[in-house]
C-alpha positions as CSV (number, residue, x, y, z in Angstrom):
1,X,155.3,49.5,76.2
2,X,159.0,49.4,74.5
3,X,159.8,49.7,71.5
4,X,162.7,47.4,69.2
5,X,163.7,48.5,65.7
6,X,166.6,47.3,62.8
7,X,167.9,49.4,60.3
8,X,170.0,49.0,57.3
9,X,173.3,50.7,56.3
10,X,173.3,54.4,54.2
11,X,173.7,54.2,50.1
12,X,177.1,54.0,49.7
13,X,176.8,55.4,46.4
14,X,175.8,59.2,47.0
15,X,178.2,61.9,48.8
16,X,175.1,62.9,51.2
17,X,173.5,60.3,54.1
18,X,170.3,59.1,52.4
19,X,168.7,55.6,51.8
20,X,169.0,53.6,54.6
21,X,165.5,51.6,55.6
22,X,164.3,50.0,58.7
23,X,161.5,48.7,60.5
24,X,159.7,49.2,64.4
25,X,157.7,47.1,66.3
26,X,156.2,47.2,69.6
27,X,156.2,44.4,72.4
28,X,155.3,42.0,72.9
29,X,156.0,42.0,69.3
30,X,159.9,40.7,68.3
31,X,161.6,42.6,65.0
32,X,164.5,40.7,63.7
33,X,167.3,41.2,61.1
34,X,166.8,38.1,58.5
35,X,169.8,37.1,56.3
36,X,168.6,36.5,52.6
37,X,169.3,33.4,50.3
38,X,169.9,34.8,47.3
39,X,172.7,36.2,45.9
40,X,170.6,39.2,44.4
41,X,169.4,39.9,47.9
42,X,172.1,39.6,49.3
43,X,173.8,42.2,47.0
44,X,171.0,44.7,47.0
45,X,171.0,44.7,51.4
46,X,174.0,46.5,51.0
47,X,173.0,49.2,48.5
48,X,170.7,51.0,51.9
49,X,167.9,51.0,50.0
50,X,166.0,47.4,51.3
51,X,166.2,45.1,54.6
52,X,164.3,41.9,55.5
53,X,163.0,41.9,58.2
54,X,161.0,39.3,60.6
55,X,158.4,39.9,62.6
56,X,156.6,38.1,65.1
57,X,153.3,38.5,66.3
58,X,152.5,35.2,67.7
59,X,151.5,33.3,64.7
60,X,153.6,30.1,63.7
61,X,155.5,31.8,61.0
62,X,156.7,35.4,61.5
63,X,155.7,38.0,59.0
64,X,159.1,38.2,56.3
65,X,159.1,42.2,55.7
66,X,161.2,43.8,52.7
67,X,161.3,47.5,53.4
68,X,162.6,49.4,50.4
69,X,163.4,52.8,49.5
70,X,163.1,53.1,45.8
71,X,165.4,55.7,43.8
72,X,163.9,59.0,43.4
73,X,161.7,60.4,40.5
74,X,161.4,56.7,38.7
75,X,158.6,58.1,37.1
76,X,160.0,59.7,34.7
77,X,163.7,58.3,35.0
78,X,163.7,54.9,33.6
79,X,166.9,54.1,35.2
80,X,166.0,54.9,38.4
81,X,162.4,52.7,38.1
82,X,164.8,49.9,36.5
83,X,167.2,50.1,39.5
84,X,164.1,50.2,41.9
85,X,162.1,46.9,40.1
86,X,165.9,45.4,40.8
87,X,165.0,45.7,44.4
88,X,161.3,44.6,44.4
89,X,162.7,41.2,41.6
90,X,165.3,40.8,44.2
91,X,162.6,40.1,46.9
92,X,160.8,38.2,44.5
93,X,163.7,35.8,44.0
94,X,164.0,35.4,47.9
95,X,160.5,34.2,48.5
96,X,160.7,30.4,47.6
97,X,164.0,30.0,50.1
98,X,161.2,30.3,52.8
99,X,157.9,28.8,53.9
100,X,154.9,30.1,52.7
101,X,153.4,32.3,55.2
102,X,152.7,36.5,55.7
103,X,155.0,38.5,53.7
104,X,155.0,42.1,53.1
105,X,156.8,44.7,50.7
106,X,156.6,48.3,52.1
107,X,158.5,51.5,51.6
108,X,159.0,54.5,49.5
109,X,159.4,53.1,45.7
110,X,159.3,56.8,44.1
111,X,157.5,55.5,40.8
112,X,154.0,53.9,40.1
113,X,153.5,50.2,40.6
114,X,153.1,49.8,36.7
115,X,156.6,51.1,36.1
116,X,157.8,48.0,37.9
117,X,157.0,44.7,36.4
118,X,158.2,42.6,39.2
119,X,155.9,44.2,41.4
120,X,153.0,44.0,38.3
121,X,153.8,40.4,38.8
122,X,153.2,39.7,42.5
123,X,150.0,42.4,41.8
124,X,148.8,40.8,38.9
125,X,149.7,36.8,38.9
126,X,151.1,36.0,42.6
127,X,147.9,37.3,44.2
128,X,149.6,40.0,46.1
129,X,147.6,42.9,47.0
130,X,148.3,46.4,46.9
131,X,146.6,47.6,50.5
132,X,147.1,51.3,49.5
133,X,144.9,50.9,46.4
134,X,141.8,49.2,47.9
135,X,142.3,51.3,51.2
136,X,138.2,51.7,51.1
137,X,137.8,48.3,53.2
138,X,139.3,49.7,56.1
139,X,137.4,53.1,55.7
140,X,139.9,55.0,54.3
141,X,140.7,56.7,50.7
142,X,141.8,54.6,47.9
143,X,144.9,55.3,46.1
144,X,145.4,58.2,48.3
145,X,148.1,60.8,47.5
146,X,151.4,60.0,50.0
147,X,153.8,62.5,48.8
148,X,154.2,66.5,47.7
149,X,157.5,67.1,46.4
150,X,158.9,71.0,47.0
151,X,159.1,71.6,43.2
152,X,155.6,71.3,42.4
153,X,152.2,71.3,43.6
154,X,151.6,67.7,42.2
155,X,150.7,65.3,45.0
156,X,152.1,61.5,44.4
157,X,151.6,58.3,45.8
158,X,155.0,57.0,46.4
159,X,154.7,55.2,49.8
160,X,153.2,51.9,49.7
161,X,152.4,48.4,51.4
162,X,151.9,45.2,49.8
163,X,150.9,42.2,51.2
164,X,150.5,38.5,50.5
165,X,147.4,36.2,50.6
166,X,148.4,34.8,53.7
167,X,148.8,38.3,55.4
168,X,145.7,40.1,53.6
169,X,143.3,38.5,56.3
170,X,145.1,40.0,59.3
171,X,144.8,43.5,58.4
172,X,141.9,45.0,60.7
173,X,142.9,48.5,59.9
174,X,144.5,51.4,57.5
175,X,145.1,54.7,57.8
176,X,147.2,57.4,55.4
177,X,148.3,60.6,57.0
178,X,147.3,63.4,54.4
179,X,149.8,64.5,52.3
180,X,150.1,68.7,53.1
């Protein structure tokens, strides 16, 4: 079985390599670069820190996939949560250029979802759900921890996947690595 994967650029803005997102699939499933619409997308692809992404598994409309990498410690930076709802609003601007079908937002956001009212949106009045939280219907732990930061012995959930209505029904399974 191979493998196919598309990655976005490094954050220009920091000295070090970080940021940078991608996404993997394996065949007979096709990953493919998408170009964005908007102008906000458009801008925010070459910040490293999201890609859209296609995917298709055989059904008549691939699965649209914004992978993001949010800036870190948005908890308790407001900045940093501002920049990373940017990101998430930015996706949320893209959706009506195409047709309604499975869409998914995934990645490392590095703040909770109620620090980011564009994702509160899609959570709250778009009927997006947050796969992560409700993670007991596949037989897994709800809102289980994803991160443990070196400087304290606080476990986080910063990794997440959300998915639209149309997606929602295809998910047969979920599983979380524990966070050591």
């Amino acid at each position: 079985m191979g493998y196919a994967s598309e990655f976005s650029p490094v954050d220009p803005e920091l000295i070090h390599i970080t940021g940078g997102v991608g996404g993997m699939a394996s065949s007979p499933c096709h990953i493919f670069k998408m170009d964005p619409s908007s102008a906000d997308l458009k801008r925010a692809v070459k910040s490293g820190r999201i890609i859209m992404l296609g995917i298709d598994i055989g059904m008549p409309l691939p699965i649209i996939c914004f992978v993001v990498y949010g800036w870190v410690n948005g908890r308790h930076n407001t900045r940093h949560a501002r920049r990373t709802n940017s990101l998430i609003q930015a996706t949320t601007d893209e959706l009506p250029f195409h047709p309604l079908g499975p869409r998914f937002i995934g990645g490392d956001i590095n703040c909770d979802t109620s620090d980011l009212p564009a994702l509160c949106f899609l959570l709250e009045q778009m009927g997006w759900t947050d796969v992560g939280a409700c993670a007991s219907i596949w037989g897994a732990t709800d809102s289980q921890p994803t991160c443990q930061a070196p400087n304290t012995d606080t476990r986080t959930r910063n990794d997440y996947m959300f998915v639209d209505e149309f997606l929602l029904p295809h998910i047969h399974s979920f599983k979380q690595e524990e966070v050591e």
